[in-house]
N, CA, C and O atoms as a CHARMM CRD file, in Angstrom:
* protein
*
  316
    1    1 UNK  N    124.01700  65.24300 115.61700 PROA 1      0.00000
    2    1 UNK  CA   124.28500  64.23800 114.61200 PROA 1      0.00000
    3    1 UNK  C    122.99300  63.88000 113.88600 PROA 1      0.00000
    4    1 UNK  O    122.01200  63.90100 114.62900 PROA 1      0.00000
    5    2 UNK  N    122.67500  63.45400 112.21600 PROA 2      0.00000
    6    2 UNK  CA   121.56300  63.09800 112.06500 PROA 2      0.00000
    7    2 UNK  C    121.64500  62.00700 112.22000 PROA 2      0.00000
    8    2 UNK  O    122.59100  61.28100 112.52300 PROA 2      0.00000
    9    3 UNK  N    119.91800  61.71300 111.87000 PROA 3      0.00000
   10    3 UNK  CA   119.99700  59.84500 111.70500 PROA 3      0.00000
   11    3 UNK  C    119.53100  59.43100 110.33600 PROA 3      0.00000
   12    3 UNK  O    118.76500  59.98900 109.55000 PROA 3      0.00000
   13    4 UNK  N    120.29800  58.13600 110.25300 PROA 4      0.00000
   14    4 UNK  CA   120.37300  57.84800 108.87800 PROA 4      0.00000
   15    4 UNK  C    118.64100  57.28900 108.32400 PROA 4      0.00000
   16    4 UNK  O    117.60800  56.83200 108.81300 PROA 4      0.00000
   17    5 UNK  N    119.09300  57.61300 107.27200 PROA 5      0.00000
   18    5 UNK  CA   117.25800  57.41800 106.85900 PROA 5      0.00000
   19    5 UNK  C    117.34600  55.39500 106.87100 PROA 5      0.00000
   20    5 UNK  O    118.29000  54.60800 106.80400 PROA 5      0.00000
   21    6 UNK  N    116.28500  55.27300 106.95700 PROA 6      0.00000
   22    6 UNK  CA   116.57000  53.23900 106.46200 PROA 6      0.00000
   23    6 UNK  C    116.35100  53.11600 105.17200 PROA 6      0.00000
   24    6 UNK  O    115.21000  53.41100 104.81700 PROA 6      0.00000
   25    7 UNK  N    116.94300  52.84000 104.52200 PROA 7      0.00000
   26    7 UNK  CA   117.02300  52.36900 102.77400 PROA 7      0.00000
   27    7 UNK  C    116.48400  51.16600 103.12800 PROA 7      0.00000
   28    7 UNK  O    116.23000  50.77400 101.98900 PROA 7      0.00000
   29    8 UNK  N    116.12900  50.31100 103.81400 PROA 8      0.00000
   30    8 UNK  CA   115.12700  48.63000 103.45800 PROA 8      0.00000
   31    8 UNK  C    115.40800  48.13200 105.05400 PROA 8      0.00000
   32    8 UNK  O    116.44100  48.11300 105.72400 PROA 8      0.00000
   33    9 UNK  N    114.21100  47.79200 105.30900 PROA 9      0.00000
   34    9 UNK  CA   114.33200  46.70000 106.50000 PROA 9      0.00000
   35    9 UNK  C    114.20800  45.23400 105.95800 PROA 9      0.00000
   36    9 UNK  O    113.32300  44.38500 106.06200 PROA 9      0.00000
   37   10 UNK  N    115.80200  45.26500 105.15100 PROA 10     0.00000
   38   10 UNK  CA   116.02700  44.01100 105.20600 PROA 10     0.00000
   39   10 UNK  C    117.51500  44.23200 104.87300 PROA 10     0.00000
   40   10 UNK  O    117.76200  45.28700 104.28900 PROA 10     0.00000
   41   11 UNK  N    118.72500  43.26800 105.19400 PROA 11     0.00000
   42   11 UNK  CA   119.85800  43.27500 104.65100 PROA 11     0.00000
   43   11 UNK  C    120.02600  43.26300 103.26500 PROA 11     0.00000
   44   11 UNK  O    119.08400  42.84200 102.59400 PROA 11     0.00000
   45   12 UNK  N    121.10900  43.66700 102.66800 PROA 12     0.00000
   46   12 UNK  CA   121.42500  43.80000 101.05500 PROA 12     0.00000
   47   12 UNK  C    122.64400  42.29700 101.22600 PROA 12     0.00000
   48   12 UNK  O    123.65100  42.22700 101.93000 PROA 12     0.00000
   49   13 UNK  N    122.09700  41.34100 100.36700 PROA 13     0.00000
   50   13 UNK  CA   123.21700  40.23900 100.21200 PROA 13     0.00000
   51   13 UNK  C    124.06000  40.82400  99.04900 PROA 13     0.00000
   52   13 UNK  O    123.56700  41.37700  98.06600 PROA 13     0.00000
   53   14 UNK  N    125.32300  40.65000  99.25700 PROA 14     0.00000
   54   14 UNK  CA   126.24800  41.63800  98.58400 PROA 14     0.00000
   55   14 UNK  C    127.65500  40.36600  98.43900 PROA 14     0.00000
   56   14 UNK  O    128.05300  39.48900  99.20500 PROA 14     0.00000
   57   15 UNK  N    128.16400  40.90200  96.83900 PROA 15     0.00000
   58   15 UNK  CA   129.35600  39.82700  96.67000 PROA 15     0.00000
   59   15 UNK  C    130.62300  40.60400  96.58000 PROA 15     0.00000
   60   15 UNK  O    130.89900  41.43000  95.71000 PROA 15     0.00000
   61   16 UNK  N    131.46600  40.18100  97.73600 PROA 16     0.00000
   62   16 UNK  CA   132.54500  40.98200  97.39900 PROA 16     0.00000
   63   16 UNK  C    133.96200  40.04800  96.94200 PROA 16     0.00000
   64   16 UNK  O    133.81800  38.90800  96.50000 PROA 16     0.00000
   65   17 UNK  N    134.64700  40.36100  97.02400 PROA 17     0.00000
   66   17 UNK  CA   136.29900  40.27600  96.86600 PROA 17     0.00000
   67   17 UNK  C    137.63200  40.46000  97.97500 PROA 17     0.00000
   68   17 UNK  O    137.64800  41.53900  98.56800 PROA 17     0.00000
   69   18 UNK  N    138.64900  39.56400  98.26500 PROA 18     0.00000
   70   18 UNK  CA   139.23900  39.28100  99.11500 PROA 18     0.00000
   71   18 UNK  C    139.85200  40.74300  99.09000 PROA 18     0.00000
   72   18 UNK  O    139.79700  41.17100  97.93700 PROA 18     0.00000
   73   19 UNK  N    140.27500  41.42500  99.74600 PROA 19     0.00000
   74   19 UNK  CA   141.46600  42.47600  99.82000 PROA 19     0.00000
   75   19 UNK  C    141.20800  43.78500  99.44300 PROA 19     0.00000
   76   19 UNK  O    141.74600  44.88000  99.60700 PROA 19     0.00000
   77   20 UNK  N    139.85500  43.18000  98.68200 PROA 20     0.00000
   78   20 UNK  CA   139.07600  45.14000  98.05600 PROA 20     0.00000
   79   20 UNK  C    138.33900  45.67200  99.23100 PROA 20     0.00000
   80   20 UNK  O    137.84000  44.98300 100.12100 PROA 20     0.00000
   81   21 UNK  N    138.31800  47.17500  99.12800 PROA 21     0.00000
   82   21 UNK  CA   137.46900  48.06700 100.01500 PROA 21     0.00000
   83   21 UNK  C    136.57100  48.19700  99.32900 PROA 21     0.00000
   84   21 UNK  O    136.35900  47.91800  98.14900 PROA 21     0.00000
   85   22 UNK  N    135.75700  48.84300 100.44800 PROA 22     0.00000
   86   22 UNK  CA   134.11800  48.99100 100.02800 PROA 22     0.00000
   87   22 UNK  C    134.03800  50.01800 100.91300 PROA 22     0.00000
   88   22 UNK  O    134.70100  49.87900 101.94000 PROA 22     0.00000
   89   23 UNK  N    133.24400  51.25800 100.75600 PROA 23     0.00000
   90   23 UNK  CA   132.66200  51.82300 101.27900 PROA 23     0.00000
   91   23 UNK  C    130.90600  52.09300 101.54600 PROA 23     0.00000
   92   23 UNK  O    130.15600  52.60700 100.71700 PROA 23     0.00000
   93   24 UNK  N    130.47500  51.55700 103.03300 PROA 24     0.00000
   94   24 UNK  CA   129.16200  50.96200 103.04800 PROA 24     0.00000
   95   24 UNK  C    128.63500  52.53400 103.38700 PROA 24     0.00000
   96   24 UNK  O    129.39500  53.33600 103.92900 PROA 24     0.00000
   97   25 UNK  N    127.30400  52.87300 103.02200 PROA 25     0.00000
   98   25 UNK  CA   126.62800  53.84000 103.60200 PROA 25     0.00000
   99   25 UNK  C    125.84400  53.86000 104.25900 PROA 25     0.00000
  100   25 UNK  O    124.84100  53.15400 104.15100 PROA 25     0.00000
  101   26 UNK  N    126.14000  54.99500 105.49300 PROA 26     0.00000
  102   26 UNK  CA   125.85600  55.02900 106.66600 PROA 26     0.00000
  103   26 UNK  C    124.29200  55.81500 106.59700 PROA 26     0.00000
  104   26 UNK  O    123.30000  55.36800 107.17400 PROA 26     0.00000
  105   27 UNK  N    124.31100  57.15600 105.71200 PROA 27     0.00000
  106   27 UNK  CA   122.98000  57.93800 105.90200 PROA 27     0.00000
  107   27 UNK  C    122.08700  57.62100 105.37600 PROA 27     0.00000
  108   27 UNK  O    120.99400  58.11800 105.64800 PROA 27     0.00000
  109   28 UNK  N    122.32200  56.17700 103.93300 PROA 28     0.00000
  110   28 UNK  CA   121.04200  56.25900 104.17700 PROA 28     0.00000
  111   28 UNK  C    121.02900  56.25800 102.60900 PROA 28     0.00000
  112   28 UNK  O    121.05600  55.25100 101.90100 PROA 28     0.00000
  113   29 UNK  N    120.97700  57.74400 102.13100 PROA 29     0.00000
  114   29 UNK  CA   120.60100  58.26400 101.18900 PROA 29     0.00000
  115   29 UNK  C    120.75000  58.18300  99.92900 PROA 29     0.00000
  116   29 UNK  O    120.19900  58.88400  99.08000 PROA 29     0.00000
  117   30 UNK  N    121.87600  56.89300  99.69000 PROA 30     0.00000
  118   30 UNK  CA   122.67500  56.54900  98.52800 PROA 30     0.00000
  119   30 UNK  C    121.93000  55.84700  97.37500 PROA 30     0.00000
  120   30 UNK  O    121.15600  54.91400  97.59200 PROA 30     0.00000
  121   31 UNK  N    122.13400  56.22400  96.40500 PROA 31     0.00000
  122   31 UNK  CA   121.05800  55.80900  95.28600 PROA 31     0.00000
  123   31 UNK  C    122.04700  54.41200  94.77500 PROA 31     0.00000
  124   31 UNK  O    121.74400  53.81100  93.74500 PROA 31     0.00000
  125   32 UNK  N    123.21000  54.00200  95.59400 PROA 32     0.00000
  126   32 UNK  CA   123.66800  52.97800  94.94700 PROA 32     0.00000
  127   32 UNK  C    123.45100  52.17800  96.31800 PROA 32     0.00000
  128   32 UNK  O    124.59000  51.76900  96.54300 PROA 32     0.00000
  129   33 UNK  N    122.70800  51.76200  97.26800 PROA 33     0.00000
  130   33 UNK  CA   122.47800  51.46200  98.39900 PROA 33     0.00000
  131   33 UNK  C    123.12200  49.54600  97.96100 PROA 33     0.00000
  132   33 UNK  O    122.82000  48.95800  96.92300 PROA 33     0.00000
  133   34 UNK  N    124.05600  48.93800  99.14200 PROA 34     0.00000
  134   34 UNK  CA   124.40200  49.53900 100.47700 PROA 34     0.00000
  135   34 UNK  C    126.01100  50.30400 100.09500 PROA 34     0.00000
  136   34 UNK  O    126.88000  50.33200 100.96600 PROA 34     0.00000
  137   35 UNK  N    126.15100  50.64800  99.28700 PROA 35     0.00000
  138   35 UNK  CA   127.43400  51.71500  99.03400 PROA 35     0.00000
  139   35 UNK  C    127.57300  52.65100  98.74500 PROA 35     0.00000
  140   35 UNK  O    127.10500  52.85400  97.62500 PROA 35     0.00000
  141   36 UNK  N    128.10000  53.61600  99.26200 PROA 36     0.00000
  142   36 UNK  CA   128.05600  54.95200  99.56400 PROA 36     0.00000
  143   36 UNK  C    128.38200  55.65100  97.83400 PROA 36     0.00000
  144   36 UNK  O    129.32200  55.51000  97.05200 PROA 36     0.00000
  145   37 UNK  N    127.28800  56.30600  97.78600 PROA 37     0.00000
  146   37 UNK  CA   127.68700  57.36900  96.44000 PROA 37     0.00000
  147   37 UNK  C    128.24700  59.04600  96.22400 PROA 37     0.00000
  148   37 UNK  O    128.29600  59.79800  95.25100 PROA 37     0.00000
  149   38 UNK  N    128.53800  59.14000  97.34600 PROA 38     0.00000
  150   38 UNK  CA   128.95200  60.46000  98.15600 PROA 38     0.00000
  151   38 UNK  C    127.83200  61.49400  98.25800 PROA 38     0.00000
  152   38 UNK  O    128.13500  62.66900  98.05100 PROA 38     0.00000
  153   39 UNK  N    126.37500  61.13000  98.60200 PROA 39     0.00000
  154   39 UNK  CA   124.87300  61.44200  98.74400 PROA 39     0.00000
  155   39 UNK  C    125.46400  62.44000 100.50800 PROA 39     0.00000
  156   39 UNK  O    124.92400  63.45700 100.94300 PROA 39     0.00000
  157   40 UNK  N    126.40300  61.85300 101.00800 PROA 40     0.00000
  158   40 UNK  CA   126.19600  61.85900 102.93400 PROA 40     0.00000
  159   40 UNK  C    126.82500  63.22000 102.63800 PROA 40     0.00000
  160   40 UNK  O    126.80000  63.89700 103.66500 PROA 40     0.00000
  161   41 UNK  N    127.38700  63.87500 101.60000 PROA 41     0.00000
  162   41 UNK  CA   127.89200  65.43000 101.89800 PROA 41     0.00000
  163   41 UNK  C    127.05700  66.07700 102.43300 PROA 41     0.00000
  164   41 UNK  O    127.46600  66.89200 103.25900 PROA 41     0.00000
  165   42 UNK  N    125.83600  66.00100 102.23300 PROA 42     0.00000
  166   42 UNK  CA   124.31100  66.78100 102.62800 PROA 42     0.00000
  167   42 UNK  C    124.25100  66.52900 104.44100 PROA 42     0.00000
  168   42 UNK  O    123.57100  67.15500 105.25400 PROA 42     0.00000
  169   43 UNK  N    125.05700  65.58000 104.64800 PROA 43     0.00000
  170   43 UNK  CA   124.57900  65.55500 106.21200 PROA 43     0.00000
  171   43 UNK  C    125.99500  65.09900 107.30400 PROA 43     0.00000
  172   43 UNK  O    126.94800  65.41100 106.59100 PROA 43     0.00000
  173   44 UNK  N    126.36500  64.75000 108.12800 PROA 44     0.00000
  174   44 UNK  CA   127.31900  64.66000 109.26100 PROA 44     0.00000
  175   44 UNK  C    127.95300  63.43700 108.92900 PROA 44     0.00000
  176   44 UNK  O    129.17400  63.30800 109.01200 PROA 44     0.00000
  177   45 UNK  N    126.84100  62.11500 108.38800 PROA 45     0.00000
  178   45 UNK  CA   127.68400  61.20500 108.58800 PROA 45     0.00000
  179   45 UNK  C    128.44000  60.79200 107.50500 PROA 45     0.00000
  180   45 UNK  O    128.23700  60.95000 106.30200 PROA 45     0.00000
  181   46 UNK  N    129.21900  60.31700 108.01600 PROA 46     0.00000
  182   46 UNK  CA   130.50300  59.14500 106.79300 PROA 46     0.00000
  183   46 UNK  C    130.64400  58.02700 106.52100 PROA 46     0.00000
  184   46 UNK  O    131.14600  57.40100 107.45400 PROA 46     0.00000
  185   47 UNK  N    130.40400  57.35500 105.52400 PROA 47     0.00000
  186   47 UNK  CA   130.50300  56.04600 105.46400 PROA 47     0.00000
  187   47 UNK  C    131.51700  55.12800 105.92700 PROA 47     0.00000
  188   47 UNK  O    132.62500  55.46900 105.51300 PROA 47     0.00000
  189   48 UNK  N    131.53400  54.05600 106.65900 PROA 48     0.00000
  190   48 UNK  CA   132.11300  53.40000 106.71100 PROA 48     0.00000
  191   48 UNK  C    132.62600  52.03500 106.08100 PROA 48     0.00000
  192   48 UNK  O    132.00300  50.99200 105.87600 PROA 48     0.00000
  193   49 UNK  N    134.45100  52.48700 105.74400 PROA 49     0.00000
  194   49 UNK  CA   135.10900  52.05400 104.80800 PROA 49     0.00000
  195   49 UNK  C    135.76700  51.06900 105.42800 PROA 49     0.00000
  196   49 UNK  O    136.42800  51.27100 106.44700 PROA 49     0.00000
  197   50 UNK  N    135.62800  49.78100 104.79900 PROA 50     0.00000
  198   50 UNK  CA   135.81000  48.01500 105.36700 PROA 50     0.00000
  199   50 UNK  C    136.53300  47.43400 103.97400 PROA 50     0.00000
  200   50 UNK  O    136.42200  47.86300 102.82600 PROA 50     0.00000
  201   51 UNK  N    137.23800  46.41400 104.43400 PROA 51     0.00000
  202   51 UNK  CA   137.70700  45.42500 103.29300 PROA 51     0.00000
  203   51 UNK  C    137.29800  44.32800 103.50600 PROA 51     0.00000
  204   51 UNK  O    137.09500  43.91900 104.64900 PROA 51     0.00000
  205   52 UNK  N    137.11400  43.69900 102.54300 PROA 52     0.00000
  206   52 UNK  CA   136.45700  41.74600 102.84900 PROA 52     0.00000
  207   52 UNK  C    137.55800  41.49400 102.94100 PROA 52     0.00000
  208   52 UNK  O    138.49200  42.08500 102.40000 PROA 52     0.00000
  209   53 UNK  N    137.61300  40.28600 103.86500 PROA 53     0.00000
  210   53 UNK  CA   138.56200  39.20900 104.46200 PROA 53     0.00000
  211   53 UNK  C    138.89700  37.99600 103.53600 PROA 53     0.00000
  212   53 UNK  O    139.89100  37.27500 103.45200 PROA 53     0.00000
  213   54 UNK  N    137.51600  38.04100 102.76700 PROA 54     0.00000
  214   54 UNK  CA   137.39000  36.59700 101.73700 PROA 54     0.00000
  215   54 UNK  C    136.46500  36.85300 100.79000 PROA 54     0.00000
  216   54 UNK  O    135.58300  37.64300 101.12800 PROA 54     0.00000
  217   55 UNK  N    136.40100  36.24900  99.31200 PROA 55     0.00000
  218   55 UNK  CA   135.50500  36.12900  98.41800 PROA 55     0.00000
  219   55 UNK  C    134.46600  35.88500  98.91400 PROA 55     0.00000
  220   55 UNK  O    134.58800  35.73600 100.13000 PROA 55     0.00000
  221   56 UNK  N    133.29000  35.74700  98.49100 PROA 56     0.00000
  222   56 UNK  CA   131.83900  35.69900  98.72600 PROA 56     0.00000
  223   56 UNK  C    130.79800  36.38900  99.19000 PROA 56     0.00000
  224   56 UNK  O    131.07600  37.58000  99.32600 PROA 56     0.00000
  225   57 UNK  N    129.70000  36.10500  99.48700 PROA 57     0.00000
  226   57 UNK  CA   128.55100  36.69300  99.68800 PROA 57     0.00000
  227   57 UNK  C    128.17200  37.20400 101.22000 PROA 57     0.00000
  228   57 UNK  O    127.88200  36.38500 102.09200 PROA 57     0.00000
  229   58 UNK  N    128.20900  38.99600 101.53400 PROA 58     0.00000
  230   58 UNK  CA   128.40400  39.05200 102.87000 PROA 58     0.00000
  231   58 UNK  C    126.70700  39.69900 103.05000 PROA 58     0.00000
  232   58 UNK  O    126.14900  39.85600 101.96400 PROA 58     0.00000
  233   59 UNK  N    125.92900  40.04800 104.20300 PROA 59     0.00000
  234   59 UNK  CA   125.11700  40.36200 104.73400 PROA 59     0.00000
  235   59 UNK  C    125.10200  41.90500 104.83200 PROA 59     0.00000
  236   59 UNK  O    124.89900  42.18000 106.01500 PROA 59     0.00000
  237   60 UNK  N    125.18000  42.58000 104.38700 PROA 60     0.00000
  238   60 UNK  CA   124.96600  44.72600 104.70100 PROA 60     0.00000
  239   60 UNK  C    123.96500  44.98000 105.23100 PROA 60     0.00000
  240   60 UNK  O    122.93100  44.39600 104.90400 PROA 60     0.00000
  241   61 UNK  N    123.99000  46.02500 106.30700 PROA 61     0.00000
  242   61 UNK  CA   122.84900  46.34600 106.88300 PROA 61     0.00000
  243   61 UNK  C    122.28100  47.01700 105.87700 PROA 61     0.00000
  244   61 UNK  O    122.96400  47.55100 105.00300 PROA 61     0.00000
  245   62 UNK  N    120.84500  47.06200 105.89800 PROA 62     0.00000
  246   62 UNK  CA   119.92800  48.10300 105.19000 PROA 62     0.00000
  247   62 UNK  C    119.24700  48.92000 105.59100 PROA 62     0.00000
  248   62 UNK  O    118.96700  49.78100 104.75700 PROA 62     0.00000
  249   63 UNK  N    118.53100  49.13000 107.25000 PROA 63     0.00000
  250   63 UNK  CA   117.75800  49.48700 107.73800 PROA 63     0.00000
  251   63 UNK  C    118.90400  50.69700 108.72100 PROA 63     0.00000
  252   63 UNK  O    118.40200  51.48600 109.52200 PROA 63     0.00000
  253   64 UNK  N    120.57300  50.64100 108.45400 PROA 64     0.00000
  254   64 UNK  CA   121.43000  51.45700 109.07800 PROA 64     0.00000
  255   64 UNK  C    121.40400  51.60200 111.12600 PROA 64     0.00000
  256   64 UNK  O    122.07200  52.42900 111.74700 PROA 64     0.00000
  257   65 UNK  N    120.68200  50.80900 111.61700 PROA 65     0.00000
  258   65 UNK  CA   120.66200  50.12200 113.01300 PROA 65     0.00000
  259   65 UNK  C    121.55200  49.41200 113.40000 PROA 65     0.00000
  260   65 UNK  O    121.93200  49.87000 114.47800 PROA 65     0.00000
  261   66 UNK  N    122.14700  48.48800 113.11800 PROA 66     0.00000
  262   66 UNK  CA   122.89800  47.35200 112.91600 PROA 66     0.00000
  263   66 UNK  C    124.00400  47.87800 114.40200 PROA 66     0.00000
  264   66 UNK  O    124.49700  48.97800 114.65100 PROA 66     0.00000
  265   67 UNK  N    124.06900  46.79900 115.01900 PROA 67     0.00000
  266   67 UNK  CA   125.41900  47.18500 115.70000 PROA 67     0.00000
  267   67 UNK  C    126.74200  46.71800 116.01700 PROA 67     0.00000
  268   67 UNK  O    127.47700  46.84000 116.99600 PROA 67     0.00000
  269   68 UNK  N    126.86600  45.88300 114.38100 PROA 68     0.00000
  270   68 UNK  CA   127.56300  45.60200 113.77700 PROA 68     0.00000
  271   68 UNK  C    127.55200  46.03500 112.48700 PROA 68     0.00000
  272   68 UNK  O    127.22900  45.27100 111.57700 PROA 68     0.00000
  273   69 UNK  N    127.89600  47.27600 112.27700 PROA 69     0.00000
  274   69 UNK  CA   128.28400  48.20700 110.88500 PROA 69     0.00000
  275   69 UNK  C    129.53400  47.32000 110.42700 PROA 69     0.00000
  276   69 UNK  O    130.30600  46.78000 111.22000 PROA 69     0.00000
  277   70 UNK  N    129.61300  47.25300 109.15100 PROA 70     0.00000
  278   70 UNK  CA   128.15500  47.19200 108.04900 PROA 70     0.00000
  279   70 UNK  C    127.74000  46.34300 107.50800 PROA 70     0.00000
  280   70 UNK  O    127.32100  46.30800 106.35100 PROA 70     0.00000
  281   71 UNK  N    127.84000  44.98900 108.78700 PROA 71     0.00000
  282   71 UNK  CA   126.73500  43.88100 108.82100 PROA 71     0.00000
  283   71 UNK  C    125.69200  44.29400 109.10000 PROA 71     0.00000
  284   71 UNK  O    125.41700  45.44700 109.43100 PROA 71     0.00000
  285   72 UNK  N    124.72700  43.04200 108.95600 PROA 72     0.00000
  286   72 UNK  CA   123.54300  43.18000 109.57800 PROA 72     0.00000
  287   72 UNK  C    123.51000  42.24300 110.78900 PROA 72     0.00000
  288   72 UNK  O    124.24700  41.26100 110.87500 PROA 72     0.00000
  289   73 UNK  N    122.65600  42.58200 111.67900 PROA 73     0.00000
  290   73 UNK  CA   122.92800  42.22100 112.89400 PROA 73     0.00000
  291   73 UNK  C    121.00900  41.84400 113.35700 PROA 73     0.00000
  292   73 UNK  O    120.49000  41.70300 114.46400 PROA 73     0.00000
  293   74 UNK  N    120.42400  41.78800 111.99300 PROA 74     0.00000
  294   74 UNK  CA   119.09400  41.84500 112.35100 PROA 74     0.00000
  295   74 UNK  C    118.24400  42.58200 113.43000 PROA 74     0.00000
  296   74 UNK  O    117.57100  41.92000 114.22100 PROA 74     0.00000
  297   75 UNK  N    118.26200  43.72200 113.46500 PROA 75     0.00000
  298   75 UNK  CA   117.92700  44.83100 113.91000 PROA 75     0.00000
  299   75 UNK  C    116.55900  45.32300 112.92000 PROA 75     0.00000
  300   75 UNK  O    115.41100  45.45300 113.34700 PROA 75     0.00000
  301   76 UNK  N    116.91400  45.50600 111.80100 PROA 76     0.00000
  302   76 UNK  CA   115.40900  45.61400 111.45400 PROA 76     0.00000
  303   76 UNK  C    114.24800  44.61600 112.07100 PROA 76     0.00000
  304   76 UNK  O    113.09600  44.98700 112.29500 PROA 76     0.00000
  305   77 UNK  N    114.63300  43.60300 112.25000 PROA 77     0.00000
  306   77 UNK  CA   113.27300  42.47800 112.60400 PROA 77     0.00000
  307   77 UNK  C    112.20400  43.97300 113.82300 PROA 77     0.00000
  308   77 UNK  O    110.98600  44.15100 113.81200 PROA 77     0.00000
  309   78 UNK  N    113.08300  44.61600 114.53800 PROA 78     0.00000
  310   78 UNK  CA   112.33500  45.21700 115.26500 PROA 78     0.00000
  311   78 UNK  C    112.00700  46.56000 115.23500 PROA 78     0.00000
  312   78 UNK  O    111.74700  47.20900 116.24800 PROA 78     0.00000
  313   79 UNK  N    112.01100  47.06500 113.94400 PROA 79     0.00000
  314   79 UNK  CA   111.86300  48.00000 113.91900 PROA 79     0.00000
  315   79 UNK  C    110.16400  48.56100 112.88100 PROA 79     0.00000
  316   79 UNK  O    109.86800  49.75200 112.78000 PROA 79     0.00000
C-alpha cells in the first residue's frame, strides 16, 4: 500500500452542506486539497467519500494521519 504524501500539517477548515457528498483525499496529491481531484489513479489509495450531517464549518485532515478520516484528529501536532 503507499503512503499518502501530507499536503499541510495543519487541518483544512472547510464549509460544507447538509446532505451533499464530498469526496476527501486520502493520497495526498490533490491539487484541490482536502478533495480529491482524481490525482490517487497514480497510486492504491481511494478517497474517502462522506456526507455532512449539517451546514457549517468542518475540520479535514491535512497531514492524511488522522484516525478519524476525514477529520482531523490532531495528529499532525506530532509529526
Amino acid at each position: 500500500m503507499s503512503d499518502p504524501v501530507i499536503a499541510q500539517k495543519a487541518p483544512y477548515e472547510t464549509e460544507v452542506r447538509a446532505g451533499q457528498s464530498y469526496a476527501w483525499c486520502r493520497c495526498g496529491l490533490s491539487k484541490k486539497q482536502p478533495m480529491c481531484d482524481g490525482t490517487h489513479t497514480t497510486t492504491d489509495l481511494k478517497p474517502i467519500v462522506w456526507q455532512a450531517a449539517k451546514n457549517g464549518n468542518v475540520y479535514l485532515c491535512g497531514c492524511k494521519q488522522s484516525r478519524t478520516k476525514p477529520y482531523c484528529d490532531g495528529s499532525h501536532n506530532s509529526l
